[in-house]
C-alpha positions, 0 to 999 in steps of 0.5 A, a space after each residue: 944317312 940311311 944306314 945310320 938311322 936304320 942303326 939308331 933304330 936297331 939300337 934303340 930298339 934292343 934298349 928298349 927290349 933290354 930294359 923291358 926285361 930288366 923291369 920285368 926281372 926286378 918286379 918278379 924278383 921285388 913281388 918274391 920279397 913281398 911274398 916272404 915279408 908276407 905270405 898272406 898278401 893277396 898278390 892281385 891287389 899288388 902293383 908293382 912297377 919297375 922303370 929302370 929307363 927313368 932313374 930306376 924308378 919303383 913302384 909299389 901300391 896296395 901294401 903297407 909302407 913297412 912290408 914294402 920296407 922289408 921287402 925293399 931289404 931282402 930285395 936289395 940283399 940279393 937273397 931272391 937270386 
C-alpha cells in the first residue's frame, strides 16, 4: 500500500510540475502577443494567468478588450513559436 501511495504522489507531483510549466509557456508566449498588438503597453500593469489544470482557463487584466483580442489571434496562429 505504501508503495502505491508514494507512486500516486510522484505522479502528482510531475503533473503539477508539468502544468506549472505548460501555464508559464502560455503566459510568456500570450504577453509576447500583447507586445506585438501593442508595443507601447506597460507590461507591469499587465496580468496575465494561465490554468490549464482548470479547463485551460486564461487570464488577462490591465488591457483593453480588443488588444486582448488581437492578441488572443496571434497567440492562437502560432506565430510566437
Amino acid at each position: 500500500m505504501s508503495a502505491d501511495l508514494n507512486e500516486e504522489q510522484v505522479a502528482k507531483q510531475l503533473a503539477d510540475e508539468y502544468n506549472q510549466a505548460l501555464n508559464q509557456k502560455i503566459e510568456e508566449r500570450f504577453r509576447a502577443a500583447l507586445f506585438l498588438v501593442d508595443p507601447s503597453l506597460d507590461m507591469d500593469s499587465v496580468t496575465v494567468v494561465s490554468d490549464v489544470a482548470n479547463d485551460d482557463q486564461l487570464t488577462v487584466d490591465g488591457v483593453d478588450d480588443e488588444t486582448i483580442d488581437k492578441a488572443m489571434e496571434i497567440f492562437e496562429q502560432g506565430e510566437l513559436d
